[in-house]
C-alpha positions as CSV (number, residue, x, y, z in Angstrom):
1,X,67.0,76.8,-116.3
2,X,69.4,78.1,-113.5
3,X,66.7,80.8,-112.4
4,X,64.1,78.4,-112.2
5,X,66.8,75.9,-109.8
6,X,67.3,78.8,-107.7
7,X,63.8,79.8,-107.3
8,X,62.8,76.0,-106.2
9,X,66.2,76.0,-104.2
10,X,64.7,78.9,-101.7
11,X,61.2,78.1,-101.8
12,X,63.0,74.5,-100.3
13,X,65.0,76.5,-98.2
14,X,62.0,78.5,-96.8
15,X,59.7,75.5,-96.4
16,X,62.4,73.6,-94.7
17,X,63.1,76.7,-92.6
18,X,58.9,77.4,-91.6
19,X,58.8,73.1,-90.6
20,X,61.8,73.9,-88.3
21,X,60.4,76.8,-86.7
22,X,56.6,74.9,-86.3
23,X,58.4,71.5,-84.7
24,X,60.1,74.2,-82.3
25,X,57.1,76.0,-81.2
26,X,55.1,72.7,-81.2
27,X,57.7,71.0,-78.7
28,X,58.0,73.9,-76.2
29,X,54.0,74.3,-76.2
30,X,54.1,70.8,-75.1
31,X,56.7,70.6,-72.6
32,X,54.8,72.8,-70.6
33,X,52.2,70.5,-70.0
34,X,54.3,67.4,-68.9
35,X,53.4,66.9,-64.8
36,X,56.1,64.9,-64.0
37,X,60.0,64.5,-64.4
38,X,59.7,60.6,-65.5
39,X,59.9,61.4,-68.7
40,X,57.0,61.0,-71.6
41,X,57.3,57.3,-71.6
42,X,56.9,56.8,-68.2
43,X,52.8,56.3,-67.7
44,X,51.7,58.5,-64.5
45,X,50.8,57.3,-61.6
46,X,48.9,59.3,-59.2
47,X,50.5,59.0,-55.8
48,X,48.3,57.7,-52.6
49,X,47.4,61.0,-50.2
50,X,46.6,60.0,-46.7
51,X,42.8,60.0,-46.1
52,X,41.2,63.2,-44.1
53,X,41.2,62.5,-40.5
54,X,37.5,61.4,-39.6
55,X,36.0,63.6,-36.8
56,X,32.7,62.9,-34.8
57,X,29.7,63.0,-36.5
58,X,30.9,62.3,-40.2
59,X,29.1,60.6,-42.6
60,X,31.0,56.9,-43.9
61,X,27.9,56.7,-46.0
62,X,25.2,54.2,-46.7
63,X,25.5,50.9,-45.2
64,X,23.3,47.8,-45.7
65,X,22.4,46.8,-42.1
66,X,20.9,43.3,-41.2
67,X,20.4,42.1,-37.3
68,X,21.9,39.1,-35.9
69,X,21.7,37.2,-32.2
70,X,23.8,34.7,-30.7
71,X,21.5,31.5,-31.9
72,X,22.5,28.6,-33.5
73,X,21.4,29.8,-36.7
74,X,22.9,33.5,-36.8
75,X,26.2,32.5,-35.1
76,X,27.0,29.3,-34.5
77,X,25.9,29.7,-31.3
78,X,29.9,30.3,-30.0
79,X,28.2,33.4,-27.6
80,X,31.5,35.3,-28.2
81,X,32.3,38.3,-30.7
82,X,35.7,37.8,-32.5
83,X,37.2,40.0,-30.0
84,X,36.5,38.0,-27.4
85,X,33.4,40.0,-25.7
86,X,30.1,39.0,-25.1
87,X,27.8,40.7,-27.5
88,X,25.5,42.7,-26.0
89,X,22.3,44.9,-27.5
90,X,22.5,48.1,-28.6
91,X,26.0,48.0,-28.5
92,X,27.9,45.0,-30.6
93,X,28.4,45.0,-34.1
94,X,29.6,42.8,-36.8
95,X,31.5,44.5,-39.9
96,X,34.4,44.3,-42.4
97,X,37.2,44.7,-40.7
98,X,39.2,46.1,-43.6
99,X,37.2,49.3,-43.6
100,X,36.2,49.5,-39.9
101,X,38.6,47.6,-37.9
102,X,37.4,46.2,-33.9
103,X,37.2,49.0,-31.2
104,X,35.9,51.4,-34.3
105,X,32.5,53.1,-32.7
106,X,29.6,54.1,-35.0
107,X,26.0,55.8,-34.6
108,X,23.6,53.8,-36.5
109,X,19.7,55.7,-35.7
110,X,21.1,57.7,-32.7
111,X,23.0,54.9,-31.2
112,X,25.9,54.4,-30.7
113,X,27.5,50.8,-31.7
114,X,31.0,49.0,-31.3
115,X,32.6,46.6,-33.7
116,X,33.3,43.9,-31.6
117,X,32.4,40.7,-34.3
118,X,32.7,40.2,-37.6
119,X,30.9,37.6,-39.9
120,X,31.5,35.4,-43.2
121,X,28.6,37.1,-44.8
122,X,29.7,41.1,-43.9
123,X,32.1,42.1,-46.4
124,X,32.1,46.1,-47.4
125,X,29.7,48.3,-46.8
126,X,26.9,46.0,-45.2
127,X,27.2,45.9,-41.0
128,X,25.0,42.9,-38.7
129,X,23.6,44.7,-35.9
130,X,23.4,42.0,-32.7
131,X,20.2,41.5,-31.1
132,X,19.3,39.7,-27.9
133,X,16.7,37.5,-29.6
134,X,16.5,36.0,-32.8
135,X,12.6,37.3,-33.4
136,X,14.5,40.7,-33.1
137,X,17.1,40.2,-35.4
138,X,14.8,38.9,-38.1
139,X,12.5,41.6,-37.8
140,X,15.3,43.9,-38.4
141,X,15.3,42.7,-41.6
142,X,17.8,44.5,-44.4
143,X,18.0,48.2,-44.5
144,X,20.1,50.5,-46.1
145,X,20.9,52.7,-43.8
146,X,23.5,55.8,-43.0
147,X,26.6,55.4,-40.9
148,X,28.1,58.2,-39.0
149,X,31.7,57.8,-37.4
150,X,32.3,58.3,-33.3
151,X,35.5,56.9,-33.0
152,X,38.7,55.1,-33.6
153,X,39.3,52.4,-31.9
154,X,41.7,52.4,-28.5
155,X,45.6,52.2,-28.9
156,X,46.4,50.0,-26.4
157,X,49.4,51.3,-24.8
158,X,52.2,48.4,-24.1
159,X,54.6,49.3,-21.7
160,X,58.0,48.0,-22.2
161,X,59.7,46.0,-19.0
162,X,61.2,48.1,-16.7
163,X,65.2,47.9,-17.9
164,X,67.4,46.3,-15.6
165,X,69.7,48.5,-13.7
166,X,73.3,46.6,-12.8
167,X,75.5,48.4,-10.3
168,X,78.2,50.9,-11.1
169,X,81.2,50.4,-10.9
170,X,84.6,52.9,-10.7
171,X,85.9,53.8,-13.9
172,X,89.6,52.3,-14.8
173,X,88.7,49.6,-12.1
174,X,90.0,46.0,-12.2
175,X,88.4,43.9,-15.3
176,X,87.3,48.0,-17.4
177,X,88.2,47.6,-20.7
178,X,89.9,51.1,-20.7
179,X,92.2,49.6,-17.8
């Protein structure tokens, strides 16, 4: 009976000693495949990368376009953009201002259009396209059309006021701190 203990004691001892050596080898082949140094529980996240810099001429993609005027009807009849300008043909356009904020410029069909307004009804990728009549804005009608990127709107450079210049005085003078 002892050889037969023995025997089952190092077939045990080997099997115990193969699982050791497989949860080894299993670990390191999976710690090389860990991207970050959170740790396994931690879910990944991938981080934000600043979006390429835009340069004249690139596609943003399709837009839907629709035309609108300055009546009653289209706009409240206010005859200002949101920015204050008086929309003018061929050149104003309403858009959301989330993805192409005021001043932005744009070529829609070979010309080139500011967004000056923005509407209730243009949210994403859809753009109004101001007419100077509402019988052109209607026959506009919707397209879906593709927008190509000019420019970024204008920092506005703010000045700060001139600072103040008070007269020197002599150091270790009457009323210096240091006196």
């Amino acid at each position: 009976m002892k050889t037969i203990c023995n025997i089952c004691k190092k077939s045990m001892r080997a099997a115990a000693l193969t699982a050791i050596c497989i949860l080894c080898f299993s670990f390191t082949a999976f710690a090389g495949t860990e991207t970050s140094d959170k740790g396994p529980g931690v879910p990944q996240v991938e981080e934000p990368t600043e979006p390429a810099e835009l340069k004249e001429g690139d596609s943003l993609g399709i837009f839907k376009t629709t035309g609108y005027c300055s009546c009653e009807k289209c706009s409240k009849g206010s005859g200002l953009t949101y920015s204050g300008t008086t929309p003018t043909p061929n050149h104003t356009i309403s858009a959301d201002l989330t993805l192409l904020p005021l001043g932005t410029k744009v070529k829609i069909n070979d010309i080139v259009y500011t967004v000056e307004d923005m509407g209730g009804g243009v949210d994403g990728r859809k753009i109004d396209i101001y007419y100077g009549s509402h019988e052109d804005a209607l026959a506009h009608g919707l397209s879906n059309t593709e927008v190509f990127f000019v420019s970024k709107p204008e920092e506005k450079k703010v000045e700060a006021p001139a600072e103040e210049t008070k007269p020197s005085r002599p150091l270790n003078g009457p009323g210096d701190a240091y006196s």
